[in-house]
N, C-alpha and C positions, 0 to 999 in steps of 0.2 A: 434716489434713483433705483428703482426694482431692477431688478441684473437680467430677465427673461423677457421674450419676446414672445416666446412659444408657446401657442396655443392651440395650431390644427393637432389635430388627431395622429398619430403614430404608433407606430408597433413595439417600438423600442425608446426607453428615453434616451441610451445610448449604447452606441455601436463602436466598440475600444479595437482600434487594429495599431498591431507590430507582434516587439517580441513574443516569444514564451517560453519557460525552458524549467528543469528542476534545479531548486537553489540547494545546497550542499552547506547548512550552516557549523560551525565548528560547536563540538558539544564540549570542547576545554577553552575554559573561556580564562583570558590573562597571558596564552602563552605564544611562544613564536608557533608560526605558521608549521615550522617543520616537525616540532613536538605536537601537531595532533594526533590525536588518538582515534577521534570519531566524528560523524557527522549527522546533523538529523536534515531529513527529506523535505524540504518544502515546495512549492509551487511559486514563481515567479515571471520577472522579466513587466518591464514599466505599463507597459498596456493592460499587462493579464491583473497583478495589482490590483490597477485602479479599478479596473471590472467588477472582480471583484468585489473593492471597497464598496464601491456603487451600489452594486446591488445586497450588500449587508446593510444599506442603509435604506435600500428601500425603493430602487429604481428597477425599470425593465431592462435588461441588460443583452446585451448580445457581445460577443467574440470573434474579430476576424485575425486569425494567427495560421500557424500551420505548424504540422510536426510530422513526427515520420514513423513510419509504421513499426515504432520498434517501444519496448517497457516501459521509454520515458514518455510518448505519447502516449499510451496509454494511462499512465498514471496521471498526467495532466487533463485529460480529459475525465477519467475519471471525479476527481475532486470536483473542477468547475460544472459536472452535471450536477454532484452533490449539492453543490452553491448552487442550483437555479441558472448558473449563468446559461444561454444559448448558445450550442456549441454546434448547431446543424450547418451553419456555414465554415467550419475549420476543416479544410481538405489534409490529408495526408498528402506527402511526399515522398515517391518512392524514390530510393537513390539516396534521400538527404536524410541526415539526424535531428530530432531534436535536441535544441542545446542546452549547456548544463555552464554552472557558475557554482566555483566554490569560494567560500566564505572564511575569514575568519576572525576571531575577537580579542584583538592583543592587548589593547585596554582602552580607554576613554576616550579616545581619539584616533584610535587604530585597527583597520579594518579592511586589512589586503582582500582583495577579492580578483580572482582568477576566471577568466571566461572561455568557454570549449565551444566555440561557433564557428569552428571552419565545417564546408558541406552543411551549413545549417536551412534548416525548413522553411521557418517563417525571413528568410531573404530573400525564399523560392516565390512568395504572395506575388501576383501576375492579376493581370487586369481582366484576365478571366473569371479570377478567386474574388476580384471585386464586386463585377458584373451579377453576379451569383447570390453576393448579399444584399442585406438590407441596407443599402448606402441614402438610400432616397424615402427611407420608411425610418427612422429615427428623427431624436430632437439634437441629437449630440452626438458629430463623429469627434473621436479621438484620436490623436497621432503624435507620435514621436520622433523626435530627432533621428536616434537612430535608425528609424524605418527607410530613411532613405541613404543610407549607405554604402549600397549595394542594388545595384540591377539585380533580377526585374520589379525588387520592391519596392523601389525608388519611385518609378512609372505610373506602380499600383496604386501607390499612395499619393500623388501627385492627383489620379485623375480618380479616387476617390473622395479627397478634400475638392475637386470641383461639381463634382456629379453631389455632394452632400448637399454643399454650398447650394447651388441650383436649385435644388429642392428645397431649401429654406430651411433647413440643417447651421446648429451653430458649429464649428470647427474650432477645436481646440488642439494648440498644440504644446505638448510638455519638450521644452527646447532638451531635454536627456540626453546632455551631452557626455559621450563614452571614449575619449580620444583614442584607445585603443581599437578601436572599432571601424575607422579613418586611416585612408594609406595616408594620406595629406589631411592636417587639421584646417587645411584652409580651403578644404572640398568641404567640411562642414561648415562654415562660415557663406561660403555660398548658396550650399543648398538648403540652408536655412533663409539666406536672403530669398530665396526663388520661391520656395513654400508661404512666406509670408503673406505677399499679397493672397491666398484662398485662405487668411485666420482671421478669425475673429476673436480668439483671448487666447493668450501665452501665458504660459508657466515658466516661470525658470531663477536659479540662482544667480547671485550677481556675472558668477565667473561665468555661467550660460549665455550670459545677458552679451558678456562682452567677446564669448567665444563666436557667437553668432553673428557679430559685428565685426569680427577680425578681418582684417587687410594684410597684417602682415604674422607668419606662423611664429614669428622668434618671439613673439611677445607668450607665447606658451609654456610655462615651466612642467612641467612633470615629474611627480617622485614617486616614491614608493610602491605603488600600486597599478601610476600610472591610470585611475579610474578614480577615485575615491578623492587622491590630493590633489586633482589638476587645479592650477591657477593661471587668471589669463589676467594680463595687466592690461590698466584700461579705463578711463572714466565712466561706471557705469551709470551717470546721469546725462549723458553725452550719446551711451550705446543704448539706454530707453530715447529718448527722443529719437533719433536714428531708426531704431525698428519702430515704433509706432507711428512715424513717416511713411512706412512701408505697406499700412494696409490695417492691422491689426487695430479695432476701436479700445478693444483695455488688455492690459498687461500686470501680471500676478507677480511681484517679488519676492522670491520667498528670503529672509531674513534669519531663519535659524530660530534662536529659541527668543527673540525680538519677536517675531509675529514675521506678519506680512505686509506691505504695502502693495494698496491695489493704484493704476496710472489708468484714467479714463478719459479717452478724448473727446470732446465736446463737440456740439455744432459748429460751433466757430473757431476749431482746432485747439482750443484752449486744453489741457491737461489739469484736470482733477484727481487730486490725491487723497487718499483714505489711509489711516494707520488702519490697523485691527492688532490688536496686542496678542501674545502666544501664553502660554501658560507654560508653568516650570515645572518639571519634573527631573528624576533621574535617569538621566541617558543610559542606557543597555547599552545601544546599537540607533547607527542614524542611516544605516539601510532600510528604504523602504517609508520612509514618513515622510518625502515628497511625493509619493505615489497615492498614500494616505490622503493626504493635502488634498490633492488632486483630486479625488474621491467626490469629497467636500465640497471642493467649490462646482465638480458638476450637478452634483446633488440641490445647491441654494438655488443652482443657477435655476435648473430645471423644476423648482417649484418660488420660481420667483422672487425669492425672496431679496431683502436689497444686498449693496456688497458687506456692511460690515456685518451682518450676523452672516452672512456666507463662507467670508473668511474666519470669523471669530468660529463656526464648526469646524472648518478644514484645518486649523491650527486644533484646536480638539485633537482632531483624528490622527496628524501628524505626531501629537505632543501623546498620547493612546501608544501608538506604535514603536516611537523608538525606548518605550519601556517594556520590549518583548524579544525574543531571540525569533523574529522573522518576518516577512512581509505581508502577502496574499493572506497567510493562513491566522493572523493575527489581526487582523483590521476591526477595528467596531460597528458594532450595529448603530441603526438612531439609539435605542433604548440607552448604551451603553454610552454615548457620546451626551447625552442628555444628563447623566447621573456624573458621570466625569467633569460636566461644565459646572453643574449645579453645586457640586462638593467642592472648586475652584471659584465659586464667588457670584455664577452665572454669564449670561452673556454681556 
């Protein structure tokens, strides 16, 4: 089964909207958060990312975020012109900051991360900032979980995955779940129900899987970071059926360094399942290689290619990334994903 349907003509292969902000990664790497010393400047936030990735590998890209008229927009902006990405639809917001996430790397499985998003910009995205873009001239809108956490981004993005959709636009949404981000973890469990029905392929980890499915918030543990180790109990072979009930024809599992499995619904509701295996490397940092992933699978989608070499790249690119201190500014090209597979045994 070829994973693309997309063949008119369009301006963009894809049109990435949510966050953006500058990441602040720790440059002492092994120690508590409060013995840092320094940080280096990256470019981030789950939409800009994948963008990004995207277009490192070789699509037409465009950007709907927002920032504020102050260093850090500028420096975001700056780069993503660098990148080729299209930044002519990111409106400024006066009044509001762009926001900032710091970072840090305490060892192999630890990785506090700090987020500065009150008064933030891209929360300000209004269905005017939608109106404005290419929502109906692309192959691929992209969106985020957390895009709808907040009025009036919520709105934006709600009636930009319809106006895509409409247009014969495929809708993908990366379920990026931030519980910190949420006064109530069970307003993201809805408003992920509600978002469903306009998707057409989901991204997400199992704890996404079954965040998005929650009924009840106490099943939510929280530690550390509060972003990084959320766990949400749950049958997630219970919460994929469930949301692919909902609307969504296939659903991306990400798995870690297992791979992925792809859930494709059939004509006759039937569910087809795909392994694609991941490739091993040493872990740096595992910020940022869902977004990676992400990349990937819009990249196969949009040149059709079927799901397992689609996935078998985006774990590439995931498996690329978290051997790097950062996200955006770290992502691989085809060339680079091409020579990475190839030296790993091929596809």
């Amino acid at each position: 089964m070829a994973t693309s349907g997309v063949s008119q003509p369009k301006a963009y292969d894809l049109l990435s909207m949510g966050r953006s902000g500058i990441d602040l990664y720790a440059n002492d790497i092994g120690v508590p958060f409060v013995e840092i010393k320094s940080f280096a400047a990256y470019v981030g936030g789950c939409p800009t990312n994948i963008v990004v990735g995207a277009q490192r590998l070789g699509l037409r890209t465009a950007l709907l975020t927002a920032v504020g008229p102050d260093r850090v927009g500028d420096f975001i902006l700056h780069f993503l012109n660098q990148e080729g990405v299209a930044t002519a639809f990111i409106p400024r917001k006066p009044g509001h900051r762009t926001s900032a996430v710091l970072l840090g790397i305490e060892g192999p499985a630890s990785f506090p991360l700090t987020y500065y998003r009150d008064n933030c910009a891209d929360n300000e995205l209004n269905i005017d900032d939608v109106r404005a873009a290419p929502v109906t001239d692309c192959k691929v809108l992209l969106i985020a979980g957390t895009n709808l956490s907040q009025e009036p981004s919520r709105s934006a993005t709600l009636y930009a995955a319809e106006s895509a959709r409409n247009a014969g636009a495929a809708v993908v949404l990366d379920l990026d779940f931030r519980p910190d981000q949420w006064r109530d973890p069970r307003s993201y469990a809805i408003n992920m129900r509600t978002v469903l029905r306009l998707v057409d392929i989901v991204l997400g980890t199992d704890d996404e899987i079954n965040a998005a499915m929650l009924s009840d918030a106490g099943q939510i543990t929280l530690t550390h970071s509060q972003v990084s180790d959320a766990r949400v109990a749950g049958d997630v072979e219970e919460g994929i059926a469930t949301l692919l009930g909902l609307g969504p024809r296939v659903l991306l599992q990400k798995r870690g360094a297992a791979g992925a499995r792809v859930h494709l619904v059939q004509a006759d509701g039937a569910i087809e399942r795909i392994d694609a295996p991941g490739f091993q490397v040493e872990v740096f940092t595992i910020l940022g290689a869902g977004d990676a992933f992400a990349s990937g699978v819009i990249y196969g989608y949009v040149q059709g290619w079927d799901w397992y070499k689609t996935v078998r790249l985006a774990n590439a690119c995931g498996a690329i990334v978290v051997t790097k201190h950062g996200c955006a500014n770290f992502t691989p090209t085809l060339a680079e994903v091409e020579a990475f597979v190839a030296s790993q045994g091929g596809w």
